[in-house]
N, C-alpha and C positions, 0 to 999 in steps of 0.2 A: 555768707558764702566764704569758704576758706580756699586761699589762693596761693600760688607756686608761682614764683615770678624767677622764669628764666631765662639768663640774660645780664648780668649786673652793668654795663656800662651805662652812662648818661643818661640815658630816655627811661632807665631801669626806676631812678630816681623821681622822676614825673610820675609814675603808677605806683609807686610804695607810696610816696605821698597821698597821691589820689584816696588810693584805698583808705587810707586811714581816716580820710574826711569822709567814710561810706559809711551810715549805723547799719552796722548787720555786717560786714564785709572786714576781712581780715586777713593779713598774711600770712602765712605759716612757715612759708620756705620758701630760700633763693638759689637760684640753682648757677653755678657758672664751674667753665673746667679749672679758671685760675682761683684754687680755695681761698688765697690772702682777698682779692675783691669780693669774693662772696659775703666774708666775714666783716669786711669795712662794711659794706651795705645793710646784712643784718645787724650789725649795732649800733648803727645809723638810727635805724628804725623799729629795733626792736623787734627781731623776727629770732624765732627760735628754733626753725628749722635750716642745717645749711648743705647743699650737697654740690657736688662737683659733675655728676651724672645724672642728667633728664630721667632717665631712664628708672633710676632709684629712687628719684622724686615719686613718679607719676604711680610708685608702687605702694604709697602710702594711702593707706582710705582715711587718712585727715585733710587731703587736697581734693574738690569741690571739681578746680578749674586751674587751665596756666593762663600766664599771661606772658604770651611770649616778647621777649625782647631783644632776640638776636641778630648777626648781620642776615642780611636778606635770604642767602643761598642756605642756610639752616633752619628757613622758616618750613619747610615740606616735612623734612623729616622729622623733628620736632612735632610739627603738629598731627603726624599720622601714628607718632608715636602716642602723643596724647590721648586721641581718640582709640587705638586699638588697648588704651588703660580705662577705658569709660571715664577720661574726665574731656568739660566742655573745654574751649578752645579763646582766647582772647588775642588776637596778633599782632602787632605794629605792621604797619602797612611797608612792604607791599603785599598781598598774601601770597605770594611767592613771586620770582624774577623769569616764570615760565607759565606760558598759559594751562599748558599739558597737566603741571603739576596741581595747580589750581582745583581743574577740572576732577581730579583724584582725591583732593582733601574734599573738595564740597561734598562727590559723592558718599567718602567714607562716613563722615559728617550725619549724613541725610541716613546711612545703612544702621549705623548706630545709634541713631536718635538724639545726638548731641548737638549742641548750639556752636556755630563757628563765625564768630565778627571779629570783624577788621577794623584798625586804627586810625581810620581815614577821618580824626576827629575835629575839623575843622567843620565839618556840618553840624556839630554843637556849639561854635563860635556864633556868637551874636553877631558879628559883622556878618558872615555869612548866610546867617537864617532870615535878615533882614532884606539883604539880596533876594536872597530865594522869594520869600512873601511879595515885595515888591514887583516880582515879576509876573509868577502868580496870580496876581490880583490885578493885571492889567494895566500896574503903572508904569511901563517904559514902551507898552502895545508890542508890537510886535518886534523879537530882537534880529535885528539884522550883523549885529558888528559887535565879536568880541576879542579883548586883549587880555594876554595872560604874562605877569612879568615878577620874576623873581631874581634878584643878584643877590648873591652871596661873597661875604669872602674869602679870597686865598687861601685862606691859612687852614680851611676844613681839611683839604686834602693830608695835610699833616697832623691834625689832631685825631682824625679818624684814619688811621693808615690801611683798612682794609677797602675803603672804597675804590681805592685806584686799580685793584683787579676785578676784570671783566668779569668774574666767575660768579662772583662776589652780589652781582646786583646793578652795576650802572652810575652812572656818574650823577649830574643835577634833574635831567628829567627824570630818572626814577628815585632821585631821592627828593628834591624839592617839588617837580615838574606833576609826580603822581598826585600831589595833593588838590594842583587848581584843577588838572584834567578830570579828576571826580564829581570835582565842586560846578563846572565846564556842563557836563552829563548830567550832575542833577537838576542846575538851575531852567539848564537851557534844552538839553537833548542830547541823545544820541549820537555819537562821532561817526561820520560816515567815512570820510575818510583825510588821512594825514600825510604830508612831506617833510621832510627837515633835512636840516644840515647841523653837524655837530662840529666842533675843532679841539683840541687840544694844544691851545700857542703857549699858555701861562704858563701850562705842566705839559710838554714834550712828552715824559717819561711818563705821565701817566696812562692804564691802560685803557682809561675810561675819559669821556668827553669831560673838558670841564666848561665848555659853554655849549649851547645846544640852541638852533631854530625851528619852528617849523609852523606850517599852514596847515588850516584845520577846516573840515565843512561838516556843518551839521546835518542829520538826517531833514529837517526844518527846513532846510536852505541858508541856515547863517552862514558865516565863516569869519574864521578869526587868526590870531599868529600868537606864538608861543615865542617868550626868552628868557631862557632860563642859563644861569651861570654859577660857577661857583671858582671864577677868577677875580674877581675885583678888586683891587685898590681901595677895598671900604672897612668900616668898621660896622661889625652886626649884617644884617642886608634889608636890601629893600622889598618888597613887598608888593604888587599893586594888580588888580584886577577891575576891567572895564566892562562894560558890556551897552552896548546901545540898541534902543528901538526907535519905532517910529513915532513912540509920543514922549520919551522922555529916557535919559540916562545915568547912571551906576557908576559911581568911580571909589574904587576901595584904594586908599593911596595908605601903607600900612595900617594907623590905629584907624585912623577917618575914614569914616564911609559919605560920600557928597551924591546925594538925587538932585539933578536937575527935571524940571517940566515943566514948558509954559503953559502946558492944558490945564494943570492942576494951580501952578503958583503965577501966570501972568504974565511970568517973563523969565530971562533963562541964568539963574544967577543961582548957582551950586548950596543947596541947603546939605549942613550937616546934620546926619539923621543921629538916631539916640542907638548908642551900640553897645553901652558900658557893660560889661562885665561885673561880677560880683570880687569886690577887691578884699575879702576880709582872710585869702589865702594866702595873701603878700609874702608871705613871710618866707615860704616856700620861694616862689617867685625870686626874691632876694637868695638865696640860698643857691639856687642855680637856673633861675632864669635867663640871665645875663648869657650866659655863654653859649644857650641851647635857644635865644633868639625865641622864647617864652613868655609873654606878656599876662599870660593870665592862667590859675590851674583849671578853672571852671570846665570847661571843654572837656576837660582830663574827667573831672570828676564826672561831668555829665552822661558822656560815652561807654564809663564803667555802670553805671546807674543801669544805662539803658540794657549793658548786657545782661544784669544780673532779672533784670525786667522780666527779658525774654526768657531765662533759662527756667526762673521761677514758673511765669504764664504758659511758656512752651509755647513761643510764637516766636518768628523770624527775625534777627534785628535789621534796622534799617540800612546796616549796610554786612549783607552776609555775604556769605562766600561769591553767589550769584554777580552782584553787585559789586563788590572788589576785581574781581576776574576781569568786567568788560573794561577796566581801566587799565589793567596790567595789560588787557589785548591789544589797545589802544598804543601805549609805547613801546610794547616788545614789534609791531608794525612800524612806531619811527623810526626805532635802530636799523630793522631792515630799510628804511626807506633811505636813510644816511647812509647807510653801508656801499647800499645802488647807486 
């Protein structure tokens, strides 16, 4: 599959890589308006298509599929523009910062017969798949109680300077916050419904939250709370997601994943389950892991796999348009809920 990666900033970096560790899958072109970073990226990578226009990209019949990598509010038209080129769709999450538009790409999507997933690739994380099975299969019983907790720090607002307008996408719950709210829905269920409270003390002048709360109830009957930031005082950020039942508990504290269960181990003393990651990508990792709070490529490469899966089979991926959308519905409801 030959792909159009457009978008050159940071996370542009994590899917060139990727691709390259794909047999069969290859890049062709990068598309951004500023041509100096286009051309850094392609001779990074060795990409010998460069253009400054999606539009001129998506006009070549050497590009398969994009993979889009841009700020959130250009993920619609980007991708409508894609599809009305007949090529498939690959997005970084979120798949847009509006439900309305969501609902327009999925359809186009579906009118066209092309394939449309979303980057939401932390369902290809082994800490997370492991969650998932564990639950699944009965060992935490029934979940009543869960925690969702991401800090980041300060200094994003200054390395990425377009997240601090509204327009743009949202602050940590739609840039950190959308990822566990997915992970939230798949393991556990359905969101029925959500509250929060957001503030802005770190960054005043920003236009968007940089810490964000909120209470969450499942369709199930769980419920759980949300904290997400991206003011701290830290270096990297922390990570952690809990989720408890009635016969045993889940605690993802960043790399470690800890099951407790006295039904299954006797007594109630936190076993570290087996989560590792395939490390022979390191290299990458080292390269620009560090700064983009990236531990492992696998996920990256896994999610690309899986689209290319679907586009070949002509079946849905795991997380299509359908499926990205009720997460975005999910938080464009907390901002209104904050707002009130």
């Amino acid at each position: 599959m030959k792909f159009a990666i457009v978008g050159c900033g940071g996370i542009s970096q994590v899917h060139l890589a990727a691709v390259k560790e794909i047999e069969g899958a290859i890049t062709v072109a990068v598309v951004d308006i500023d041509e100096k970073k286009a051309e850094e990226r392609a001779n990074e990578f060795g990409v010998p298509g460069i253009y400054t226009d999606w539009k001129d990209a998506f006009r070549s019949k050497d590009i398969d599929a994009a993979i889009i990598c841009l700020p959130h509010k250009f993920h619609y038209k980007c991708s409508m523009d894609a599809f009305k080129a007949g090529k498939h769709v690959f997005i970084e999450k979120p798949i847009s910062i509006k439900s309305e538009e969501a609902k327009y790409m999925i359809e186009l999507a579906k009118r066209e017969k092309l394939t449309l997933m979303v980057g939401h690739m932390k369902r290809f994380d082994r800490r997370f798949v492991v969650m998932k099975e564990k639950v699944v299969q009965g060992g935490v019983g029934q979940v009543f109680l869960a925690k969702s907790e991401w800090i980041g720090s300060k200094e994003i607002f200054t390395t990425i300077p377009w997240i601090v307008d509204p327009t743009q996408g949202g602050g940590p719950m739609m840039g950190y916050g959308i990822h566990h709210i997915d992970l939230l829905q798949w393991i556990i269920g359905p969101i029925k419904r959500i509250s929060s409270y957001t503030n802005n003390l770190v960054w005043p002048k920003a236009g968007v939250e940089d810490s964000a709360v909120a209470i969450i109830e499942f369709e199930n009957g769980a419920i759980g709370s949300l904290i997400y930031s991206w003011g701290a005082e830290i270096s990297g950020s922390y990570e952690s997601l809990v989720i408890n039942g009635t016969m045993g508990s889940l605690k993802l504290e960043n790399e470690d994943l800890f099951y407790t269960s006295e039904k299954n181990y006797g007594d109630r003393t936190p076993r570290c389950l087996d989560t590792k990651r395939e490390e022979k990508k390191d290299l990458y990792v080292k390269m620009f892991g560090k700064e983009m709070n990236i531990t492992s490529l696998e996920p990256f490469i896994m999610e690309i796999k899986h689209f290319i899966e679907c586009v070949n089979n002509k079946r849905e991926p795991i997380i299509d348009g359908t499926e990205a959308k009720k997460t975005v519905d999910v938080i464009v409801e907390a901002y209104r809920a904050a707002a009130e």
